[in-house]
C-alpha positions as CSV (number, residue, x, y, z in Angstrom):
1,X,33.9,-19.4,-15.4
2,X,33.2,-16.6,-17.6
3,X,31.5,-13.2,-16.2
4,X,29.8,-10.3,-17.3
5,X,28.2,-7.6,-16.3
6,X,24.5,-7.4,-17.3
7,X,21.9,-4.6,-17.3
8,X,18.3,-4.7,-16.5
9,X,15.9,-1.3,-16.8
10,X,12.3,-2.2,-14.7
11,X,9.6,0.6,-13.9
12,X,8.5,-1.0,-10.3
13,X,4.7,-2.1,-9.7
14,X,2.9,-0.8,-7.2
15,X,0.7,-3.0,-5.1
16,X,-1.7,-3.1,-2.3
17,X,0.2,-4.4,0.4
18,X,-0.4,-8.0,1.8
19,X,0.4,-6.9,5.3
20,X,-3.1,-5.4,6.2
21,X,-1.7,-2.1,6.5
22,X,-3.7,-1.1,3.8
23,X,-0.4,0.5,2.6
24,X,1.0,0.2,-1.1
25,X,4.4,-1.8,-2.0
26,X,6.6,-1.2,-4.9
27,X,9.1,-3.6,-5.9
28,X,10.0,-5.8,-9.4
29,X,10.9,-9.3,-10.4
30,X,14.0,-9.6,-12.4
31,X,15.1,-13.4,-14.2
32,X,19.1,-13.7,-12.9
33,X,21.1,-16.5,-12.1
34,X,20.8,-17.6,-8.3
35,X,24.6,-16.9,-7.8
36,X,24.5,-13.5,-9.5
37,X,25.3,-10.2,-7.4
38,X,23.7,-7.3,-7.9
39,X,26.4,-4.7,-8.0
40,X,24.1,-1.3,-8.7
41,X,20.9,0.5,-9.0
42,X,20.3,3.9,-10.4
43,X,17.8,5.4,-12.0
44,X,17.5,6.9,-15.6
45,X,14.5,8.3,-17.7
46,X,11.8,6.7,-15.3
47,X,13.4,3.2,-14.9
48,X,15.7,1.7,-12.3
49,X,18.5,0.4,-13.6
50,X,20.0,-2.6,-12.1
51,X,23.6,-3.7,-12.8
52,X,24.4,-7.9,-11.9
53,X,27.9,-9.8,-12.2
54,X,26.6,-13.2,-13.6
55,X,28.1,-16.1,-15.2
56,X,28.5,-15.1,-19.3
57,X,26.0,-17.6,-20.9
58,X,22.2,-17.7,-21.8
59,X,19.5,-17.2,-18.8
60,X,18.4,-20.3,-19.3
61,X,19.2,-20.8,-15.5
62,X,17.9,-17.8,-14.5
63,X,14.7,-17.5,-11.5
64,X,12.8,-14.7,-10.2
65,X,14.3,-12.7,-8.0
66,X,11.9,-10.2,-6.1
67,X,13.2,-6.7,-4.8
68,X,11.2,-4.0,-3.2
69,X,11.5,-0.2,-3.3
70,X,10.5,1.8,-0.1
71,X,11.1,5.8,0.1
72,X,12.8,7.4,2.7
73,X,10.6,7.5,5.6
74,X,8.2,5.2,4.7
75,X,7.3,2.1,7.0
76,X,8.7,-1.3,5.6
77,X,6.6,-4.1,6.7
78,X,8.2,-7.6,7.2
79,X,7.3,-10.1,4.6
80,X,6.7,-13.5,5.8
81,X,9.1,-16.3,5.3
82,X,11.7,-13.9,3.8
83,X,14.2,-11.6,4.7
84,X,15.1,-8.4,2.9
85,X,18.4,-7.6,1.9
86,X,19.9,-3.9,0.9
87,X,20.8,-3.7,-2.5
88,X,21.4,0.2,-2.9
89,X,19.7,3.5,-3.0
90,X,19.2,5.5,-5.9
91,X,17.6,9.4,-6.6
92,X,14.5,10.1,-8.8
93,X,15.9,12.7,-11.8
94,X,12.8,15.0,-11.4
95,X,12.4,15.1,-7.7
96,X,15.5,14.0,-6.2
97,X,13.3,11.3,-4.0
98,X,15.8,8.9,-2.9
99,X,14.3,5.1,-2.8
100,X,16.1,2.1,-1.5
101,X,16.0,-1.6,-3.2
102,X,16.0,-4.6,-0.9
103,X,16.0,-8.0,-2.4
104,X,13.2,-10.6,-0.4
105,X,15.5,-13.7,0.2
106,X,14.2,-17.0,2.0
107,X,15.6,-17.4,5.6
């Protein structure tokens, strides 16, 4: 099998959360392969950059995978039915925020 690094730039959404908290959730959907690791996130200009290791071919057998974003400090509710994995932390260019990427997997 044939690999390659891909990159992905997202701005994150924000959304009311679903929890009831009346709190707000940011996160983003990217299209990757099921087996594909996410080996990086960073920012740049306003974006967060995600680097993945996937198979070198089409995205034809890509899905929606959903990640998260929660600032330092701030409460991170539990999603129901999934799990959330760390991915990495990267630092806003203006403010020097950091923010931390989690990945909602089923359990």
């Amino acid at each position: 099998m044939i690999q390659a690094v891909r990159e992905y730039s997202v701005r994150p959404f924000v959304a009311t959360s679903a929890g009831g908290g009346g709190g707000q959730q940011r996160g983003f959907t990217l299209p990757l392969e099921p087996e594909a690791k996410v080996l990086s996130v960073h920012s740049r200009g306003g974006f967060v950059t995600v680097l993945a290791l996937g198979e070198k071919r089409d995205v034809s057998g890509a899905v929606k995978r959903e990640f998260r974003v929660y600032g330092t400090g701030e409460p991170i509710e539990p999603v129901p039915g999934k799990r959330l994995d760390y991915v990495g932390t990267f630092f806003t260019e203006r403010t020097g925020q950091a923010w931390h990427v989690f990945e909602l997997r089923p359990y």
